[in-house]
C-alpha positions in Angstrom: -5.1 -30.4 -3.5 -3.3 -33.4 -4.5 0.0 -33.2 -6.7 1.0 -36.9 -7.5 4.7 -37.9 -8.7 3.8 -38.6 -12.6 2.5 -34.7 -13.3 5.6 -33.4 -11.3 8.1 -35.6 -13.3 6.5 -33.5 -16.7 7.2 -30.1 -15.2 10.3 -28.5 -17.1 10.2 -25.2 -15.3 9.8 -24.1 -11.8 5.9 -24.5 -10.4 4.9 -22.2 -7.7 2.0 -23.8 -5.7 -0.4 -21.2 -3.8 -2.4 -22.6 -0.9 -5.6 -21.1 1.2 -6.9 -22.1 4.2 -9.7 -20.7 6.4 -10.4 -21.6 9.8 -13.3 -20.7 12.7 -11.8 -18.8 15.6 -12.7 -19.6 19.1 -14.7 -16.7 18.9 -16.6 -17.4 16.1 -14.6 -15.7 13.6 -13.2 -16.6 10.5 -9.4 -16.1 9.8 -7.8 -16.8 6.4 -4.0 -17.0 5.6 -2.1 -18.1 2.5 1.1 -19.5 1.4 2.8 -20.6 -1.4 6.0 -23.2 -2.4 7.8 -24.1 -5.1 8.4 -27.5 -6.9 11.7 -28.0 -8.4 11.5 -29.8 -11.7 15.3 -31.3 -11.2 17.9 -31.4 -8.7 20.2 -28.4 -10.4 19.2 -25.4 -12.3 21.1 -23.8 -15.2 21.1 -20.2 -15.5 23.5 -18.2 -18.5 24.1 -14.5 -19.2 24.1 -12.9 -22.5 26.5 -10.4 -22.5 25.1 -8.0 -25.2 21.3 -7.8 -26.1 21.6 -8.1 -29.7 24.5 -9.9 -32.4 26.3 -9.1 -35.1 26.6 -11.3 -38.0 29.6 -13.7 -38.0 30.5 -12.3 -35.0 31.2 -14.3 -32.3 27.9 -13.9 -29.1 29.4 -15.2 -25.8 27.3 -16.6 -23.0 28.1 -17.5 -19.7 26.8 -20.5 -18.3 26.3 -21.9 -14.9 24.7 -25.1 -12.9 23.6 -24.8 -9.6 21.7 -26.9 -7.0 18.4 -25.7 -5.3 20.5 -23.3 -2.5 22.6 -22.1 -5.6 25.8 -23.7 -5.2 27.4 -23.9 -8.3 28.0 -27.6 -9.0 30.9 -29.0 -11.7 31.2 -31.7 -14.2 27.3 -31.6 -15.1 26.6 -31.9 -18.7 25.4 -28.5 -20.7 23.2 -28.7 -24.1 22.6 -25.3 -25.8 20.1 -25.5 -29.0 20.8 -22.7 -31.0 17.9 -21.8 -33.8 18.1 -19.1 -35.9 15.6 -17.6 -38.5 16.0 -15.7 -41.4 15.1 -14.8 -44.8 17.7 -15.4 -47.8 17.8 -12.9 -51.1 17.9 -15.0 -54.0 16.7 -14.3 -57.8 13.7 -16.1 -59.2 14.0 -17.7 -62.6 12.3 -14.4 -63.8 15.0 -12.8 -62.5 13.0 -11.1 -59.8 14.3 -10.4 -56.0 12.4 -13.1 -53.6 13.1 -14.0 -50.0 13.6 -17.3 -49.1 12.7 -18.7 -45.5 15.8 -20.6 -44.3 16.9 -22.1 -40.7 20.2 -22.4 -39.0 20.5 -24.9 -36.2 23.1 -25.6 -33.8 23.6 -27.6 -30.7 26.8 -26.9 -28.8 27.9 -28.8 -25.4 29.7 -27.8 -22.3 30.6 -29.3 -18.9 29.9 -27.1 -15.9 32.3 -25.9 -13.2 32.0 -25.8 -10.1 34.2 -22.6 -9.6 33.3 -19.9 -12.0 30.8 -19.7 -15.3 31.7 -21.6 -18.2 31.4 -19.8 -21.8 29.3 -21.0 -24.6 30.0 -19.0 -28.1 28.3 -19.6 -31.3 28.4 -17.1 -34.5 25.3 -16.2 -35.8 23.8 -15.9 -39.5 20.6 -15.1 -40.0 18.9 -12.2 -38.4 17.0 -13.7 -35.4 17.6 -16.7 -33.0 15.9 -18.7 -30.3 18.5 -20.1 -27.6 18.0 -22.6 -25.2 20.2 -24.2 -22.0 19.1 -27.7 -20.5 20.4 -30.5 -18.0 19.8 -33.3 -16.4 20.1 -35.2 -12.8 20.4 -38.7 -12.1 17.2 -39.3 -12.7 16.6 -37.9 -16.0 14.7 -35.0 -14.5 15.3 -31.7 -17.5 15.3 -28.5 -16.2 15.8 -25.5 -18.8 16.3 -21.8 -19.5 15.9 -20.0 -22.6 15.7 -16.5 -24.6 13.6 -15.9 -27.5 14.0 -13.5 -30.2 17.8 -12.8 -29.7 18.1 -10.2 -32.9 21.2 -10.2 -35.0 22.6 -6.9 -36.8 23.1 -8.1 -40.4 20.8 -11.1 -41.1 17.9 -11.1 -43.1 15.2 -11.8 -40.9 11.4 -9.7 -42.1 10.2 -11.3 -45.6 8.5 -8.8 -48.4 4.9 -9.0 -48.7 4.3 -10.9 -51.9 0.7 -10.5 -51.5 -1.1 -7.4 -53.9 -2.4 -4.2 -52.0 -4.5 -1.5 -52.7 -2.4 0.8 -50.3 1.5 1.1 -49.4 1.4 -1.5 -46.4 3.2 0.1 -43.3 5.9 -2.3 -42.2 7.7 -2.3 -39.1 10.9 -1.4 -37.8 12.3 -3.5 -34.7 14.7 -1.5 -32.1 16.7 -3.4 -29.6 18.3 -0.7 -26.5 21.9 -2.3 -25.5 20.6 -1.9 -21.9 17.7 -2.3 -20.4 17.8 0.6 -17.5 20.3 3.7 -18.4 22.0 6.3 -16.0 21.6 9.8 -16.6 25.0 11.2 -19.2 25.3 7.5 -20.2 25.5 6.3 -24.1 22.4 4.6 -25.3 22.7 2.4 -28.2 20.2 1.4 -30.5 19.8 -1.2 -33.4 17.7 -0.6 -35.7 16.3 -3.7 -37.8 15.0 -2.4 -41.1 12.6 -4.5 -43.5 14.1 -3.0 -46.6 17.0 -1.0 -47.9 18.5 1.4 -48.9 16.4 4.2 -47.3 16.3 6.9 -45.0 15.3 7.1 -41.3 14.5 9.5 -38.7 14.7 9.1 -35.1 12.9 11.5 -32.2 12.5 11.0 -28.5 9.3 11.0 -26.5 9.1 12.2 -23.1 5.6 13.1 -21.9 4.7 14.4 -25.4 8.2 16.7 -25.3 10.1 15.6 -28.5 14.1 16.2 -28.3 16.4 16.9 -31.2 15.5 14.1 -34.2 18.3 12.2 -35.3 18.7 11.0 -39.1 19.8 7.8 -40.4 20.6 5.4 -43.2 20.2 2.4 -44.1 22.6 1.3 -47.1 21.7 -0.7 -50.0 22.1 -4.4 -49.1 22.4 -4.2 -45.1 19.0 -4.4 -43.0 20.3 -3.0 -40.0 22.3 0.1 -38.3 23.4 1.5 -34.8 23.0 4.9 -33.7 23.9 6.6 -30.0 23.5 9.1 -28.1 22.9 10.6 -24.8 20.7 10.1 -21.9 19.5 13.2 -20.9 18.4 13.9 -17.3 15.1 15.0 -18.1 14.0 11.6 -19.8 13.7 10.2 -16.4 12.2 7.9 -15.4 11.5 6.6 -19.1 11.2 8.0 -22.7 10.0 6.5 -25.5 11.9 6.1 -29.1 10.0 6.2 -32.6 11.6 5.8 -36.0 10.4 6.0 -39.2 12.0 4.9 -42.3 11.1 5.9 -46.2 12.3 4.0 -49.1 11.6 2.3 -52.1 11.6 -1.2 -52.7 10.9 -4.1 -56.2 7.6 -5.2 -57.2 7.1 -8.3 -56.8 4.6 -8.8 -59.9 6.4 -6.5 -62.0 9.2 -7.1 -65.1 12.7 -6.3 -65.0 13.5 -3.0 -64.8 10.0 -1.6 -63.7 10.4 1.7 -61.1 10.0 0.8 -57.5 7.3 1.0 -55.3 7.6 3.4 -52.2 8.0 1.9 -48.7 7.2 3.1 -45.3 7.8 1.6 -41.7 7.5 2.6 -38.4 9.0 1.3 -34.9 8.9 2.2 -31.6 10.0 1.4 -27.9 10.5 2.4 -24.4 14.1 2.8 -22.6 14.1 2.8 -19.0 16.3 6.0 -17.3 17.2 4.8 -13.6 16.0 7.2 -10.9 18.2 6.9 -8.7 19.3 9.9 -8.3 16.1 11.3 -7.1 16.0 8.5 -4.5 16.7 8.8 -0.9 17.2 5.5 1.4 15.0 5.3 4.8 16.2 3.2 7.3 13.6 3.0 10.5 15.5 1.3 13.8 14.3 1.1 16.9 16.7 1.9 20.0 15.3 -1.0 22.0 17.0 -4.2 20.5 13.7 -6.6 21.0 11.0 -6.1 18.6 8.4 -6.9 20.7 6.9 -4.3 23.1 4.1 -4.0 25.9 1.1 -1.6 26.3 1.2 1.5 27.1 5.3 1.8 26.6 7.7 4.0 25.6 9.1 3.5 22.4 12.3 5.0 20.4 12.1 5.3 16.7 15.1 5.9 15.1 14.9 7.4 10.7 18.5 7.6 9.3 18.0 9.4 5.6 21.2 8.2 2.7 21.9 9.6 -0.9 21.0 6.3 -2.6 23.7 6.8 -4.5 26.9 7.0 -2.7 24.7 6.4 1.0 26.0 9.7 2.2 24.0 11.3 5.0 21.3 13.8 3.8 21.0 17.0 6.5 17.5 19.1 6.7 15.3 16.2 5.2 11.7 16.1 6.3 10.3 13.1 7.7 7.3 12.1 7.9 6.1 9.4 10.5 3.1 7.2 10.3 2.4 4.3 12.4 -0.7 2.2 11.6 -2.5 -0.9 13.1 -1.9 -3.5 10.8 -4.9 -5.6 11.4 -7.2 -3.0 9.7 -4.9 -2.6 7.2 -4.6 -6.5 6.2 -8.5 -6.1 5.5 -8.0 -4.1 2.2 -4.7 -5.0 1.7 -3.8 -1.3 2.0 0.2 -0.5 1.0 1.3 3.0 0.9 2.9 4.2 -2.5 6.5 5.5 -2.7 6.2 9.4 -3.3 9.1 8.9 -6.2 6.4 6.7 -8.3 3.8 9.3 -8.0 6.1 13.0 -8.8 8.1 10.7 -11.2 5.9 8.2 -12.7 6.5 6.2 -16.1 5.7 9.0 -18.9 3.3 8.0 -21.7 3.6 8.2 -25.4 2.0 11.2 -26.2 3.2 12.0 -29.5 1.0 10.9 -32.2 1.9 10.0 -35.9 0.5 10.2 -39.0 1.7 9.1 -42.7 0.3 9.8 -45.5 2.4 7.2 -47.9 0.1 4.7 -46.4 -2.7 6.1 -47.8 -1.5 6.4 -51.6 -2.9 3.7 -53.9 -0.3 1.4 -54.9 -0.7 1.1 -59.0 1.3 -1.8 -60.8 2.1 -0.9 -64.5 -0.7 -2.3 -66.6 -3.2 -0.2 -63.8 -0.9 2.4 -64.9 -1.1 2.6 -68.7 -5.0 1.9 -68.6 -5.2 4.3 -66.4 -3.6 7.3 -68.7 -5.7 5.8 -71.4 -9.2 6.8 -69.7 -7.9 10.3 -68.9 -7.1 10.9 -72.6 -10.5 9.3 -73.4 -12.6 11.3 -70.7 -10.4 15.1 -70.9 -12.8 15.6 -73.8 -16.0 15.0 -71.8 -14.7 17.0 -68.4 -14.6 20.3 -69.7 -18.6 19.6 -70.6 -19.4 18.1 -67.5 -17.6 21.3 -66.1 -20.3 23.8 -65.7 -22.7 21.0 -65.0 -21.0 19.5 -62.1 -20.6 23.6 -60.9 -24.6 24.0 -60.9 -25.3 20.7 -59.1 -22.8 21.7 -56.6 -24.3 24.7 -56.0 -27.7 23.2 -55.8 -26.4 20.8 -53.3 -24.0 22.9 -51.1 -26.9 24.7 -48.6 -28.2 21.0 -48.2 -24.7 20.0 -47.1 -24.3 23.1 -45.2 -27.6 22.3 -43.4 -26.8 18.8 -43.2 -23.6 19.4 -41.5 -24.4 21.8 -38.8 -27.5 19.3 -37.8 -25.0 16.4 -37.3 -22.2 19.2 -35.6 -22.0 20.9 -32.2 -20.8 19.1 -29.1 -22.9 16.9 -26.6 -22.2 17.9 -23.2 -24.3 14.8 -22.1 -22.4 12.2 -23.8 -18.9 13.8 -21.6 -17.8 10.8 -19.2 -17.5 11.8 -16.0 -15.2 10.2 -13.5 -16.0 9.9 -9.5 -13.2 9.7 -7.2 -14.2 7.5 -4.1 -11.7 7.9 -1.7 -12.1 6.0 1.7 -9.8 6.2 5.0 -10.6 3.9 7.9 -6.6 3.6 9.5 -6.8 3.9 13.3 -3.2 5.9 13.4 -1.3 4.6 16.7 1.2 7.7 15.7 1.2 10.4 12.9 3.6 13.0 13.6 3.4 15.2 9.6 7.0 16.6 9.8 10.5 16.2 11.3 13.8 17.6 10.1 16.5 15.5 10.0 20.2 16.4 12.0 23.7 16.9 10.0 23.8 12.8 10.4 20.7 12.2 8.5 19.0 11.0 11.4 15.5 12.1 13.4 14.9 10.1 16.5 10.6 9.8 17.6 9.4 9.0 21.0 6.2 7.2 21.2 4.0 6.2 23.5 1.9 3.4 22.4 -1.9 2.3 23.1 -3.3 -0.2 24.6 -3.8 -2.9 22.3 -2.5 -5.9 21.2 -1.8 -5.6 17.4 1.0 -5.3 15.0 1.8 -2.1 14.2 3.5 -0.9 10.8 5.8 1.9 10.4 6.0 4.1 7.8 8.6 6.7 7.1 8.0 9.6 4.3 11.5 11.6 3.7 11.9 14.5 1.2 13.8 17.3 0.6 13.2 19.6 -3.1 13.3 16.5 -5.4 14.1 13.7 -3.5 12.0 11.2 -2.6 12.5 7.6 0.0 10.3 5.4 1.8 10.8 3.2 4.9 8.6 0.8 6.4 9.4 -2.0 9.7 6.8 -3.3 12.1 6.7 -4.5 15.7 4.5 -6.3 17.9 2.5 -5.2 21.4 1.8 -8.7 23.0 1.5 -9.5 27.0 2.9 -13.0 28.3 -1.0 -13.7 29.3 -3.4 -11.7 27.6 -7.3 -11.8 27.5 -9.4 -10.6 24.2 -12.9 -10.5 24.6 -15.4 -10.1 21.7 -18.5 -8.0 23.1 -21.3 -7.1 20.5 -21.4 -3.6 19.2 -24.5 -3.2 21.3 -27.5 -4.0 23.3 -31.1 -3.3 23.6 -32.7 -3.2 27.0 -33.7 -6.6 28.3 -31.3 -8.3 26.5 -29.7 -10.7 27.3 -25.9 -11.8 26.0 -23.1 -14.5 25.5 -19.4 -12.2 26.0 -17.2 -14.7 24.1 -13.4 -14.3 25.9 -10.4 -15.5 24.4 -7.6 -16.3 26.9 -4.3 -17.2 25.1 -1.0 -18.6 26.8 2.3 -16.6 24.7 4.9 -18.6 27.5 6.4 -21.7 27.4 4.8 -23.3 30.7 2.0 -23.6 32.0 -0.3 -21.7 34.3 -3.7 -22.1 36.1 -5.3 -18.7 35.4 -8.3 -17.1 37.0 -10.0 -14.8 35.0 -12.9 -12.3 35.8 -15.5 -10.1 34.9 -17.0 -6.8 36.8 -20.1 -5.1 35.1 -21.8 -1.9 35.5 -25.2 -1.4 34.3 -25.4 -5.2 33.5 -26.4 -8.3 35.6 -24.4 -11.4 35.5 -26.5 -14.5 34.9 -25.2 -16.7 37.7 -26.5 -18.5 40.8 -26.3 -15.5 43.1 -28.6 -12.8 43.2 -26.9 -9.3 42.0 -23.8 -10.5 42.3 -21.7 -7.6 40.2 -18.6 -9.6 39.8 -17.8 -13.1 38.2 -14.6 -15.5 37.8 -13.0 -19.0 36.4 -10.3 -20.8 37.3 -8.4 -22.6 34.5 -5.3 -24.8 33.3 -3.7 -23.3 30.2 -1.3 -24.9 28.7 1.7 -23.4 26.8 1.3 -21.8 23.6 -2.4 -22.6 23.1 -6.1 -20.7 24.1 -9.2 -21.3 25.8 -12.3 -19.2 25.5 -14.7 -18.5 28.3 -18.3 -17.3 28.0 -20.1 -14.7 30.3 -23.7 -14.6 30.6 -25.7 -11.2 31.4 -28.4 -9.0 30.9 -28.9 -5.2 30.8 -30.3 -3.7 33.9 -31.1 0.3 32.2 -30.7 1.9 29.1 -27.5 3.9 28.8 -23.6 2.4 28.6 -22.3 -0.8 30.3 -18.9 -1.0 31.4 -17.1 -4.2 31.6 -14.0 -4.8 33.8 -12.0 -8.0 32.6 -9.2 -9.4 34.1 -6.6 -13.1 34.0 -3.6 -13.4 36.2 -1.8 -16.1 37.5 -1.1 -17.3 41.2 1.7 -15.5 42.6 4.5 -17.5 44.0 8.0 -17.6 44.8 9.3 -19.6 41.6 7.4 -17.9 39.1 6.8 -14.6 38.2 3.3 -13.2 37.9 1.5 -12.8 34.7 -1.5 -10.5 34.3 -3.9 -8.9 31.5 -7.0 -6.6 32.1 -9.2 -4.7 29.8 -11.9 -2.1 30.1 -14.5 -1.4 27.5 -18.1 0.0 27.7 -21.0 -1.4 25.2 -24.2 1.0 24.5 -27.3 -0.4 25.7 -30.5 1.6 23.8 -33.9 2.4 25.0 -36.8 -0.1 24.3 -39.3 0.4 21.8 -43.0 1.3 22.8 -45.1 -1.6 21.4 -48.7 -0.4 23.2 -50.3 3.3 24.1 -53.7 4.3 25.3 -55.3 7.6 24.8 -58.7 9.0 26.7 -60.9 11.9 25.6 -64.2 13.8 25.5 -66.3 16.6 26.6 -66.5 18.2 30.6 -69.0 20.1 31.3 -69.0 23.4 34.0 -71.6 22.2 36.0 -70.1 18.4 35.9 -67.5 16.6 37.2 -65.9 13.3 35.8 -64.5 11.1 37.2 -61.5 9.2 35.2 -60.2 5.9 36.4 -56.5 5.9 35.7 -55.4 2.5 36.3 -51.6 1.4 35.3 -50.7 -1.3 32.6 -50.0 -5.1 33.1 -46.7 -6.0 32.1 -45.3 -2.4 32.1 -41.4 -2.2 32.5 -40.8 0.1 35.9 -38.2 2.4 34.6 -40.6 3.1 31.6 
């Protein structure tokens, strides 16, 4: 991948560059890792705070401004452009007197110089009912760098035009709601503003939690405003979300009508989702370790220390239960394997569940000449229905056992059409540690003592703490690593007469450098060297600091059954150095050979007879066999 210096210059934003790169091991195996940077587009970034979520009109919206450099130190007397752009409709009469909305634009641009010792403010006073705002500098070198907002909405401006268009049906137009917040405590006051596409009219507001509606809450919306407020309380039980629909009725001009003519009726609908913190069901899991290294040997003792806090004030919480997991992290870097939180799955994000319907949407929207022609042909055709009365009777009777007959045939239920869903659930963790449940002291603290295995991995710790509704999760690692260590890479198994490359992977963790000897002892295997049955095998080598060398052993299997392989590296032992050492035991299963050939020999003996049967043994037959 090659960035050059003319495609950075265009960036405006922040550019986060992800790299991959795979390598071949020593041991023939392929590793993968990934990183990522970032590539500043200037030399300072400018970042600004709105400190409401929606206007008022001709109110004052303040914003607090900052410049900083790439390590976020705030830096002063740097030029600040805001571009303000707001959007809106306009009510105005036509020339035939009618109400129309006119599209209309308000733009600002307002400048600031930057401080270096607190945020500088930025106000501009909106008029129209929704604004895009956006923040920019510039280094030395001209290099722009910008922040913006989008759809900042403005209580009081005329934003959503009328559809001028003619329709069959009573369109459904939509209400926009803006939270004050965007995450709420429980008992705190939620406000909400409701944007309106036409007035006056009258509104109705419920709650949604999991398909359990709360108390509805009316509303107007007065004759010339396109916007109100309501509040309330967050209830407790809306965590850890809840969602809000309105629905407003009303009546609104015709747009091809005369002066005077009865308004059309008006529907619209809105809804969104307010975030209700969940803190309080959360707990705080600290996992320590007494030792103060995080790196540990085979086979060793280790201390785990689980201290359990109130996420809210971080007092202690007594008689929690713990639950301790400790996992190999190379197995689970293969899938990628996290373990969830326990708060997201007994308090996950509640669904919309309630349904609406409206029926306004579905009555035919008549202008007045449809109307007038319309009581025309019923005067015309009342004389003709009472007629067509007893004649429309007999054909429906005629016709109903058809319909009947038609409509059971395309009833009932399908059972094979039912989609059925298979769980596939898989579990490969090789758990250094799992102990299910631990109760926690008056401190808020459980203390573990674990003895580790033998390998040298990384290991992840998780931590599980609950009490009745509470919920926390903890997670540290550590590593088990030897100065010198040895990792050899047998094959899963062997075959009788086979014979096999042991790949072995000496790796130097120290800063010097040693001259290793490094050996192998086999059971049930013969080492291909220059002397005959010799069981045991070494090499002497240089390895310098920080880096590998791998070594290959040549054998053979001697009987079917398990071989056992003894590997070992160590340093010399001397006076000015201490001695280093690594050995590893493993067996391999060797299987039983195939039978490629057989002979078989029959016929008839007679009593008075005797045959004589060469039996004579196969070339090429294996001894054992």
């Amino acid at each position: 991948m090659c960035l050059s210096s003319d495609s950075i210059d265009l960036l405006s934003g922040t550019t986060i560059v992800h790299a991959l790169a795979a390598v071949t091991d020593l041991n023939n195996q392929t590793q993968e890792t990934k990183t990522q940077f970032i590539i500043h587009p200037c030399t300072y970034y400018v970042g600004f705070q709105l400190l409401t979520n929606y206007g008022k009109k001709h109110k004052s919206v303040q914003t607090k401004v900052i410049v900083t450099d790439i390590d976020g130190n705030l830096i002063d007397n740097i030029l600040i452009e805001c571009k303000v752009t707001g959007y809106g409709k306009e009510r105005k009469e036509d020339e035939n007197g009618l109400t129309v909305f006119e599209e209309i634009k308000d733009e600002q641009t307002l400048t600031v110089v930057s401080s270096n010792k607190d945020a500088v403010n930025i106000d501009y006073i909106p008029k129209l009912g929704r604004y895009n705002m956006s923040y920019s500098v510039k280094d030395e070198q001209g290099r722009l760098a910008m922040s913006f907002y989008d759809n900042f909405y403005v209580s009081g401006g005329y934003e959503k035009e009328i559809e001028t268009q003619k329709v069959d049906y009573i369109p459904t137009d939509t209400i926009t709601i803006v939270a004050n917040a965007k995450n709420y405590q429980p008992d705190d006051t939620c406000e909400l503003l409701i944007l309106a596409p036409f007035s006056p009219a009258n509104g109705l507001v419920i709650f949604d939690c999991g398909g359990q509606v709360s108390q509805p809450i009316q509303f107007q919306i007065e004759t010339g405003k396109n916007s109100t407020t309501i509040e309330f309380k967050i209830s407790k039980d809306w965590i850890p979300n809840f969602t809000v629909h309105a629905e407003l009725t009303g009546s609104i001009p015709r747009e091809t009508e005369v002066i005077n003519s009865p308004h059309r009726p008006a529907i619209a609908t809105g809804s969104v989702t307010v975030e209700v913190s969940r803190d309080s069901y959360k707990l705080n899991v600290l996992i320590n370790t007494k030792e103060t290294n995080k790196t540990y040997t085979p086979s060793s003792i280790i201390h785990i220390d689980v201290d359990v806090t109130q996420h809210v004030d971080n007092s202690p919480m007594c008689k929690a239960e713990v639950c301790l997991i400790v996992v190999d992290e190379a197995v689970l870097s293969l899938t990628g394997h996290k373990l969830d939180s326990p708060l997201d799955i007994f308090y996950p994000n509640q669904p919309a569940n309630i349904t609406q319907y409206h029926d306004r949407n579905r009555c035919l929207l008549f202008n007045m000449q449809d109307i007038e022609k319309f009581k025309k042909d019923m005067q015309q055709r009342q004389s003709s229905f009472e007629l067509c009365e007893s004649l429309s009777a007999r054909a429906m009777y005629d016709c109903m056992p058809m319909a009947c007959s038609a409509a059971f045939e395309h009833g009932g239920f399908d059972e094979s059409n039912v989609e059925k869903k298979i769980a596939v659930r898989s579990n490969f963790n090789p758990l250094a540690c799992w102990i299910p449940s631990s109760i926690t002291n008056s401190s808020g603290r459980v203390s573990f003592e674990i003895k580790l295995p033998d390998n040298l991995t990384r290991y992840r710790v998780w931590a599980v703490a609950t009490n009745d509704k509470q919920y926390g999760l903890g997670e540290m690692s550590f590593t088990v690593q030897l100065p010198i260590m040895i990792r050899p890479s047998p094959p899963r198994f062997l075959n009788y007469g086979d014979t096999a490359h042991i790949s072995v992977i000496l790796q130097n963790q120290t800063d010097l450098s040693f001259l290793l000897h490094a050996g192998v002892r086999a059971t049930n295997a013969k080492l291909l060297t220059s002397q005959i049955n010799q069981q045991a095998v070494g090499y002497a080598i240089v390895l310098q600091p920080s880096k590998r060398a791998a070594l290959t052993f040549p054998l053979s299997t001697i009987h079917s059954g398990t071989a056992r392989f003894q590997f070992i590296i160590s340093t010399i032992k001397n006076e000015t150095c201490t001695q280093f050492g690594d050995a590893i035991e493993l067996s391999v299963p060797v299987f039983t050979p195939a039978t490629s050939e057989a002979f078989a020999t029959y016929g008839d003996i007679c009593e008075e007879e005797v045959v004589l049967q060469p039996v004579e043994t196969p070339k090429n037959v294996i001894p054992q066999f």
